[in-house]
C-alpha positions in Angstrom: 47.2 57.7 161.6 45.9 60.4 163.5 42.3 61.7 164.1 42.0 63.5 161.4 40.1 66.0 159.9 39.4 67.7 162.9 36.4 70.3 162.5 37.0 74.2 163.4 34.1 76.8 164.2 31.2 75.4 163.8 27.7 76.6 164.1 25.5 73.8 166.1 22.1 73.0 166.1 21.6 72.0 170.4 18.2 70.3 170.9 17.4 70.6 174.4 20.2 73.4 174.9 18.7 75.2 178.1 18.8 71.4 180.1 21.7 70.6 182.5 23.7 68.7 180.0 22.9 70.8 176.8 23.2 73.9 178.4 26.7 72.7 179.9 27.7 71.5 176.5 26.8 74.3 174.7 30.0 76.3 177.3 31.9 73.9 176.3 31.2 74.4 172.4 31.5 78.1 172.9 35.0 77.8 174.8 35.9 75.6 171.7 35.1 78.3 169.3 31.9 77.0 167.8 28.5 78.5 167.8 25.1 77.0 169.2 22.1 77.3 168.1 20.2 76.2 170.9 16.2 74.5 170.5 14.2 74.2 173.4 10.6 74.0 174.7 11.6 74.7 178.3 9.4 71.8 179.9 12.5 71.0 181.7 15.4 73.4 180.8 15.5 77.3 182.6 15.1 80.3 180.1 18.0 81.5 182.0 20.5 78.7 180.6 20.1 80.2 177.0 20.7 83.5 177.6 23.5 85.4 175.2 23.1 82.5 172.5 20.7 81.8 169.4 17.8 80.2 171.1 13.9 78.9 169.8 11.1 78.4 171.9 9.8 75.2 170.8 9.8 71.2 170.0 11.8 68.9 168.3 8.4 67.6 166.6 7.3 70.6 165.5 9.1 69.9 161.7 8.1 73.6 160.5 10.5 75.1 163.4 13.2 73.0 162.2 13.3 74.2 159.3 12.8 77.8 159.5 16.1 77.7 162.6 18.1 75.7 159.3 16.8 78.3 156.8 18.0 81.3 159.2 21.2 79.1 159.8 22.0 77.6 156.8 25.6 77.1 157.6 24.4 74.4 160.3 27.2 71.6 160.6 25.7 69.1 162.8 23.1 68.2 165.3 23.3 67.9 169.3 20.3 65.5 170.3 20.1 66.1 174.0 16.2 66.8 174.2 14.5 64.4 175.9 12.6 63.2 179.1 15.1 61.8 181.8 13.6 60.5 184.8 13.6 57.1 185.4 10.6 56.7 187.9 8.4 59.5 185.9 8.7 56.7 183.0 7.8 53.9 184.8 4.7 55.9 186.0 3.8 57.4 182.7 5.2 55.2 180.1 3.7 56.8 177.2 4.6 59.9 177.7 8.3 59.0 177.3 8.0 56.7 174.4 6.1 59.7 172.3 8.5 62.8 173.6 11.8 60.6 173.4 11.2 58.1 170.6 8.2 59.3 168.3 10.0 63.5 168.7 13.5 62.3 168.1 12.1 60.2 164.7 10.0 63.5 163.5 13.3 65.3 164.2 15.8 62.8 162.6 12.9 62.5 159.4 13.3 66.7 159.2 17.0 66.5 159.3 17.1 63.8 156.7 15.1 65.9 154.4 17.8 68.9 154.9 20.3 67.0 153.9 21.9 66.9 157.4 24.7 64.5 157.4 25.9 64.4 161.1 23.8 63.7 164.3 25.3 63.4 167.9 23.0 61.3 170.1 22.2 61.4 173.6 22.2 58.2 174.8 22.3 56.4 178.1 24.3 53.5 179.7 21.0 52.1 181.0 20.6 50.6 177.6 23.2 47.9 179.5 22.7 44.7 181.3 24.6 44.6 183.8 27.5 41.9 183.6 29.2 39.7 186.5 32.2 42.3 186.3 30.1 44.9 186.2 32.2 46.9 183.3 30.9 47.4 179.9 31.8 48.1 176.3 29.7 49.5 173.2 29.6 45.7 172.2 28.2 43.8 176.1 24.7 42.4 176.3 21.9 45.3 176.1 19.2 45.0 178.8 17.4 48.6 179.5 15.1 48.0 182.2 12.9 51.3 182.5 10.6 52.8 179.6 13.3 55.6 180.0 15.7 53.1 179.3 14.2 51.3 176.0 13.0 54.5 174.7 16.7 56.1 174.6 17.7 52.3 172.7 14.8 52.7 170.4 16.0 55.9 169.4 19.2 54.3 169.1 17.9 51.5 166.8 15.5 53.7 165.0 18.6 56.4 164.1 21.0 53.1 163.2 18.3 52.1 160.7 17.5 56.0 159.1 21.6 56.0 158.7 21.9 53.0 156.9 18.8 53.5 154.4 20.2 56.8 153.6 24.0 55.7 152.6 22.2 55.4 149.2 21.1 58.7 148.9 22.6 62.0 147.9 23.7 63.4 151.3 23.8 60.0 153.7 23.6 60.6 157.3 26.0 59.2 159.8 25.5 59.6 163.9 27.8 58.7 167.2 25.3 57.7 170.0 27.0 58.8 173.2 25.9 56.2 175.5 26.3 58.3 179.3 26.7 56.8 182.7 26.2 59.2 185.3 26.9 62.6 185.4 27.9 65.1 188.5 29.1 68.5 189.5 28.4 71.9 187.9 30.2 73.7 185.1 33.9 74.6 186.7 33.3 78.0 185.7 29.5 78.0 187.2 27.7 79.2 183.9 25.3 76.4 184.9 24.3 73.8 186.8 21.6 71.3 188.4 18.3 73.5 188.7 15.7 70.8 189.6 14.0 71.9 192.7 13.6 67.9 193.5 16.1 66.5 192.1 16.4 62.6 191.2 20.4 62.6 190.4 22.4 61.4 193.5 24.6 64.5 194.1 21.4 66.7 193.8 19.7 64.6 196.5 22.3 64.8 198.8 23.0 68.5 198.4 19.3 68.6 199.1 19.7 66.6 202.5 22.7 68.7 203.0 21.2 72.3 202.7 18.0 70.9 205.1 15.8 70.9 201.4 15.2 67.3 202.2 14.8 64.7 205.1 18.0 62.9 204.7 19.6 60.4 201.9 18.0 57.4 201.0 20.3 54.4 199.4 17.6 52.4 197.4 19.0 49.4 196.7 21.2 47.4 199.3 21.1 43.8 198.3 22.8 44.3 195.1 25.6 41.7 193.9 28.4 44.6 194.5 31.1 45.0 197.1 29.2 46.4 199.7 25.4 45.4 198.4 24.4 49.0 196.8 24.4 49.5 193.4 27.9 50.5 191.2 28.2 53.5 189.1 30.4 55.5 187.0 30.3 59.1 187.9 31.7 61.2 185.2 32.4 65.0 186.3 29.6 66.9 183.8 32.4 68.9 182.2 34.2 66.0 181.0 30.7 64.8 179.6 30.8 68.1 178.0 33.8 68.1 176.9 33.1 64.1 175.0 30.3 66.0 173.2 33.0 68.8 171.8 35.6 66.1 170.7 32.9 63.8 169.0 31.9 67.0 167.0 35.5 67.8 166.1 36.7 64.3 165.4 33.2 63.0 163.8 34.8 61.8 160.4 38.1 60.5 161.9 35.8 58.6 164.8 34.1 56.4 161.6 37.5 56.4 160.1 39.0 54.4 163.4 36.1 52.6 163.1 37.0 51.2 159.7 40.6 50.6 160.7 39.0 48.9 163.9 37.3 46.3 161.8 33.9 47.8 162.0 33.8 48.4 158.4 31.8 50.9 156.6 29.3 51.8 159.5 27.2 54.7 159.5 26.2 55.4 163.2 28.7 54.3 166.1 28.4 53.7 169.8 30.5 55.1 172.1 30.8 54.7 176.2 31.2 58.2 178.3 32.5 57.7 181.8 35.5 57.8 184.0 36.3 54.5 183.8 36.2 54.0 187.2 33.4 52.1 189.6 32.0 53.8 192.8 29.6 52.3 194.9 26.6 54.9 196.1 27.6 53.5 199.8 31.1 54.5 198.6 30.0 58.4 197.0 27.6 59.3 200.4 30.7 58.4 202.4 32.5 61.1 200.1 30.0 63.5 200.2 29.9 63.5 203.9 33.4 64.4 204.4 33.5 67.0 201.9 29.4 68.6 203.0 30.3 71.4 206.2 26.9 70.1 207.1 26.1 66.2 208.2 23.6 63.9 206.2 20.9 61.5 207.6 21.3 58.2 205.9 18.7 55.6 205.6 18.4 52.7 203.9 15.2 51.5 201.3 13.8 49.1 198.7 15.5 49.2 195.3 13.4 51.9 192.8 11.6 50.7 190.0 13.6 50.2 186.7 16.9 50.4 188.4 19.6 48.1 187.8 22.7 46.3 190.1 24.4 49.3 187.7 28.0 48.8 185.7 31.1 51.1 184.7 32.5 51.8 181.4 35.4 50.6 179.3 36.0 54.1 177.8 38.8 52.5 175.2 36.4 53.4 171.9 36.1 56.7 173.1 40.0 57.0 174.2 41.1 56.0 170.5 37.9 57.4 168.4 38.0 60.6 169.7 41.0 61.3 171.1 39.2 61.9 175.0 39.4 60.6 178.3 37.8 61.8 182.0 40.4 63.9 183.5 38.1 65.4 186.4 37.5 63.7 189.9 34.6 62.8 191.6 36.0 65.0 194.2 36.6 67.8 191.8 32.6 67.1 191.2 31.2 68.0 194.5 33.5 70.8 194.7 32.2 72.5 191.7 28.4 71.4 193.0 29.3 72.7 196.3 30.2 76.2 194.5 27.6 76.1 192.1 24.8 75.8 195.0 26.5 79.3 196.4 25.8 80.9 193.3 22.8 79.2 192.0 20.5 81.5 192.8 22.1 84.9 191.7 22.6 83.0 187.9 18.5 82.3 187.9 18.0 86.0 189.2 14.5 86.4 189.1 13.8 82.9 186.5 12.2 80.5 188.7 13.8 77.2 189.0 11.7 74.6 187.1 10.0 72.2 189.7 
């Protein structure tokens, strides 16, 4: 049986739209044919990165907005949930900050949505939520270990929206929701309608374009005593347009995703895990080699102490995703610096004069 009904033109509500990942989504929901409606209160995310779409100024806990964007969009099919705080350090540092902003917003959001009758949420979740096994590779069902308070507050969200789901399967318009569990994301949209815009940024790529373009005194690899292959921590970097394009084929295959659930032996289940990543493990040892031969400029690499809240790291078994929703990574990590490389030539001239969010 085949993944079926597959859902056409859809108008979107996109928390967190203007971010990296939203923004990049919301292209790839826009090449699909759909419509976003894109909410944001630009603590992160550029102003720039909404630009020709539907887009309110504002928070996910503010429960008055959300209702006035669904009463001026009533035709709303589903929710994006990418809003959130993302930087693993920051939390460790200011714990509290992250549990309100990414547990106690999300639950005033998911409450609001409940009350409109919203039936379909798509989460943004994390593969940190993951211990990290002897082999290193992970499915939706391997032993849960999230490590920072960036970590347990994306698996609190995840437990609290599991539990809203269920109790509502007995009401009139029961909510169902696909946590998309991410590992790590690189590159730029292939077309370059975004982008990373961090001026410091704390993703691997972005710190070594920054050591590349002189923005930063070199690379450091925290972490070198880990139990991998060559004692720095394992990841699975996913080029962001195949993360973008997970996000399109879990809204266009929601119902037949619980439906191969079902015939999976899941049963009846109302919200649904579900790995995105290449598949593949790289070490960081193994991407900063790769980066150097593709950078026209050389890098300085050092070597530190592991950072606080990181984890020996693991790559995904991507099968759920490959028979729930019909999608697999076809992009390279190569094909990711590429596009990163291009997008930091035109970076500047898509801000124009928007600064870039420190």
């Amino acid at each position: 049986m085949g993944l079926v009904p597959i859902l056409r033109d859809m108008k979107v509500l996109v928390t967190g739209g203007a971010g990296f990942i939203g923004s990049t989504t919301c292209s790839a929901l826009e090449d699909a044919g759909h419509t976003p409606i894109v909410l944001d209160s630009l603590v992160s995310g550029p102003e720039a990165f909404t630009r020709g779409r539907v887009f309110y100024h504002g928070d996910i806990a503010d429960a008055a907005l959300v209702r006035r964007i669904f009463a001026e969009h009533s035709d709303i099919a589903a929710t994006l949930h990418f809003a959130a705080r993302i930087v693993v350090t920051e939390s460790v540092a200011l714990p509290a900050l992250y549990y309100r902003e990414n547990v106690v917003g999300s639950l005033t959001l998911f409450e609001t949505l409940l009350d409109l009758g919203q039936t379909r949420v798509i989460f943004s979740s994390s593969a940190a939520v993951y211990d990290s096994p002897a082999d290193l590779r992970v499915d939706e069902q391997s032993p849960l270990k999230p490590l920072s308070p960036y970590a347990r507050s994306k698996r609190m969200t995840e437990e609290m929206l599991e539990d809203l789901c269920a109790a509502s399967q007995a009401t009139a318009s029961p909510m169902r929701a696909i946590a998309l569990r991410y590992f790590n994301p690189v590159g730029a949209d292939p077309q370059l309608r975004s982008g990373p815009y961090v001026a410091d940024p704390t993703h691997i790529l972005g710190r070594l374009m920054a050591a590349a373009q002189g923005r930063a005194d070199g690379f450091t690899i925290t972490g070198t005593d880990y139990a991998t292959r060559d004692g720095s921590g394992l990841r699975d970097y996913i080029h962001i347009w195949d993360l973008a394009q997970a996000h399109v084929a879990a809204l266009e295959n929601f119902e037949g995703a619980f439906e191969a659930a079902a015939r999976d032996g899941h049963g009846e289940v109302s919200f649904l895990p579900i790995n995105v990543g290449s598949g593949n493990g790289v070490t960081v040892r193994e991407l900063v080699t790769a980066f150097g031969e593709a950078s026209p400029t050389p890098v300085t690499v050092r070597e530190g102490p592991r950072r606080p809240g990181d984890s020996a790291g693991a790559h995904a078994d991507t099968t759920r995703a490959r028979d729930y929703l019909g999608w697999s990574a076809r992009l390279t990590v190569a094909e990711a610096m590429q596009s990163a490389f291009a997008w930091e030539g035109v970076r500047g001239e898509r801000f124009g004069s928007v600064a870039v969010v420190n």
